[in-house]
C-alpha positions as CSV (number, residue, x, y, z in Angstrom):
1,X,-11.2,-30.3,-5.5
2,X,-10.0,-27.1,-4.2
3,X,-12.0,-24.4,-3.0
4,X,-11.3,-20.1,-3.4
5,X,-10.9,-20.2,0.4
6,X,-8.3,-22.6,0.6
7,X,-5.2,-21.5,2.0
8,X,-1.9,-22.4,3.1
9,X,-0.5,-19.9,6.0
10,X,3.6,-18.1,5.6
11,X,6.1,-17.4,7.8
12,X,6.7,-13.8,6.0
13,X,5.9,-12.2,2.7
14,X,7.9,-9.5,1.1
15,X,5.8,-6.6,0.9
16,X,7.3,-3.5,-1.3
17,X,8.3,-0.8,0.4
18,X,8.8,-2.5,3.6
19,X,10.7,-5.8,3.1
20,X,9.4,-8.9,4.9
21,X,6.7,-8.7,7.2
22,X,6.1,-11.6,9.6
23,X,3.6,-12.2,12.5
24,X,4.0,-9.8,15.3
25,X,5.2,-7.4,13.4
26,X,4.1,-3.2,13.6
27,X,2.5,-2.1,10.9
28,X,0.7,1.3,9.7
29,X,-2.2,1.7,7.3
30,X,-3.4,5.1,6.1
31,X,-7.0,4.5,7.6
32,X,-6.8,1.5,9.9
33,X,-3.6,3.0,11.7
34,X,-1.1,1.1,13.7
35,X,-1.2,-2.7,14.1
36,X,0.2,-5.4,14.8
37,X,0.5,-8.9,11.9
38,X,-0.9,-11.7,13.0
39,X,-1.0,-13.7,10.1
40,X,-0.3,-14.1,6.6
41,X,-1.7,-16.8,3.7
42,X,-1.2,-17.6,0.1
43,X,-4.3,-19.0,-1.5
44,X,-3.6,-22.2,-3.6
45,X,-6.3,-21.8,-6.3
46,X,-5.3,-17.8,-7.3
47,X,-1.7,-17.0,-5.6
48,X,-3.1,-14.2,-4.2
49,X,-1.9,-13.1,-0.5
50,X,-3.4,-11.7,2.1
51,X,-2.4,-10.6,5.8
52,X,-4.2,-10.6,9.0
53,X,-3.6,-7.1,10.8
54,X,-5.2,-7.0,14.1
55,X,-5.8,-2.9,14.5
56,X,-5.2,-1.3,17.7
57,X,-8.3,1.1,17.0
58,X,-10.5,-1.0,14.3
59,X,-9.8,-4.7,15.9
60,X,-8.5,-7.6,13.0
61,X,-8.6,-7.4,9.1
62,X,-7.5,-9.4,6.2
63,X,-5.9,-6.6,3.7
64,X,-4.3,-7.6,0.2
65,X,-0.9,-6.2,0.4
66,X,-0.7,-4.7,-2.6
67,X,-3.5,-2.7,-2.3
68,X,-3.3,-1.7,1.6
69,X,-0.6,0.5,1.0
70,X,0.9,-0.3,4.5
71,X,4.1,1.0,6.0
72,X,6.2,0.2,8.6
73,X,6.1,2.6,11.8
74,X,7.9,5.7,11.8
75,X,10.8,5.8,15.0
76,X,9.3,7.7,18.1
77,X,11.6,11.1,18.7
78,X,13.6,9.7,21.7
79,X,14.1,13.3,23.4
80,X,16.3,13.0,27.0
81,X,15.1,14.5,29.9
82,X,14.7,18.0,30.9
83,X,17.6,17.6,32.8
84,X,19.9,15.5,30.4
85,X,19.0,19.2,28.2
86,X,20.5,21.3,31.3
87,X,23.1,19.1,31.5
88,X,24.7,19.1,27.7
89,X,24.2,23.1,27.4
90,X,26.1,23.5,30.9
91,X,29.3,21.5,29.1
């Protein structure tokens, strides 16, 4: 007999508004903050999924992704150098 807690562990799971997330992946929550995926199940009895998200700030969580309202990093600003900047208004 199968139990609630019985799970069988994915190698990604489309998530909307990201795509596919898979383990060692970045990740953003709006209260958790950044993190990175360390794992994600499917629960045989119910379907349901959740994902492991170990928190940089808040250490490791299971979340329900379609609740968690996570989002994928935003690109850093790659600015040159201050000299690179003297450089390109000199030409």
């Amino acid at each position: 007999m199968l139990k609630k807690m019985d799970a069988v562990e994915l190698e990604s799971l489309e998530v909307n508004g990201i795509g596919f997330v898979t383990p060692g992946m970045k990740i953003v929550h709006p209260m958790f903050g950044a993190g990175e995926v360390e794992s994600i199940f499917e629960f045989v009895e119910s379907g349901e999924n959740t994902i492991r998200i170990n928190f940089d700030q808040h250490g490791s969580k299971a979340l329900v992704p379609k609740y968690a309202k996570l989002s994928a990093p935003k690109p850093k600003n790659k600015k040159g150098s201050f000299l690179s900047s003297l450089f390109k208004r000199s030409n």
